[in-house]
N, C-alpha and C positions, 0 to 999 in steps of 0.2 A: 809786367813781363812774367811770364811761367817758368815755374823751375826746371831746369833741363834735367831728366831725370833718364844719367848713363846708366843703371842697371837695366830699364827696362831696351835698351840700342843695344847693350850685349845682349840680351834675350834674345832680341831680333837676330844681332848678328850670327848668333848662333842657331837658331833656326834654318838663318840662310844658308850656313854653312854646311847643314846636315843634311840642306834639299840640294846641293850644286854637284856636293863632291862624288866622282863616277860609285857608284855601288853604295850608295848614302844609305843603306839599310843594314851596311855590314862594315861603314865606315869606322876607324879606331878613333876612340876619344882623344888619342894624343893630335892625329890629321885634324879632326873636326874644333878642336879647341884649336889648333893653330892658326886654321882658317879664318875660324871667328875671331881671334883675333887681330890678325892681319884685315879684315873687316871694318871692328872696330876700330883700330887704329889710322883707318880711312874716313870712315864717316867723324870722327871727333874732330877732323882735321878742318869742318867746315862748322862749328860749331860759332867761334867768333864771329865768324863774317854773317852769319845768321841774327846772333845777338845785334850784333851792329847797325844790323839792318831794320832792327825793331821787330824780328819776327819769333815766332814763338822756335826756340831749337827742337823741341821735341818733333819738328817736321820733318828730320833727319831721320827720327826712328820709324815714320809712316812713311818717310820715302824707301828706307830698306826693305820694310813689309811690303810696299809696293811693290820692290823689285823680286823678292821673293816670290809671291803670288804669280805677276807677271811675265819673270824671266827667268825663274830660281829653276831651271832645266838643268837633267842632268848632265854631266859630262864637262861644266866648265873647268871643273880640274883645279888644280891647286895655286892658280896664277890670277892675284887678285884683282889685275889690272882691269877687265873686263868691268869690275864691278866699280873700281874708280872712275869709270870713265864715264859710264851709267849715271852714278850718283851726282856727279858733276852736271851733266846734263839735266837731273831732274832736279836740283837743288837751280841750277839758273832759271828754270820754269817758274819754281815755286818765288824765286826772291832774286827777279832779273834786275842782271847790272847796267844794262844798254839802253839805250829806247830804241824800238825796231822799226824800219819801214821796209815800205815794196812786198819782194817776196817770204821777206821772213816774217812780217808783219799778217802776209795773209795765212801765212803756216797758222802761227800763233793762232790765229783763228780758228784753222783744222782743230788744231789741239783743247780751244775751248769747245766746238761743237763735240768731238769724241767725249773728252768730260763732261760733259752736259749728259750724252749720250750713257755714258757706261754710270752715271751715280741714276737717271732714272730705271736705268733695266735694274740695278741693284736694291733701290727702293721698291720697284714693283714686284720683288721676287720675295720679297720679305714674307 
């Protein structure tokens, strides 16, 4: 098992928090630590059920950098909830609790051909 390593999920968090919040260029370091921390105090909240599940935690810190990249737009404001509800959903991707059938089963699918899709455009752009 790999060591869950929370300074580098505040890094994240705090990166995240410096791309969301509206005017993130002129944001106060009291705002942008507060955020980030409200942040982190979400994503550590899935750190157990990670472990437990045998999978590496540090997937917590690539799912925020995920969300960063992906969704870190401005303007979501000071209301973490967005970002909980996000990570939840990408944390049930990465370390699902269900077995799926029908139509969720064929989503699941969408969602493996987009990943399939977006790590070779990223590979070939190397």
């Amino acid at each position: 098992m790999m060591e869950f390593r929370q300074g580098a999920l505040s890094e994240a968090c705090h990166g995240l928090a410096r791309c969301v919040y509206p005017g993130s260029m002129q944001v106060s370091s009291d705002i942008a630590e507060t955020l980030a921390h409200q942040f982190e105090k979400i994503a550590l909240r899935h750190v157990d059920f990670v472990v437990g599940q045998g999978r590496d935690p540090n997937l917590i810190t690539r799912a925020v950098h995920y969300l960063a990249e992906a969704h870190g737009l401005q303007h979501r404001g000071s209301d973490p909830t967005w970002f909980g509800q996000m990570l939840a959903c990408l944390i049930e991707l990465a370390v699902p609790t269900s077995m799926y059938g029908g139509d969720a089963l064929d989503f699941l699918s969408d969602i493996q051909q987009g990943t399939e899709l977006s790590i070779g455009d990223a590979r070939a752009s190397r």
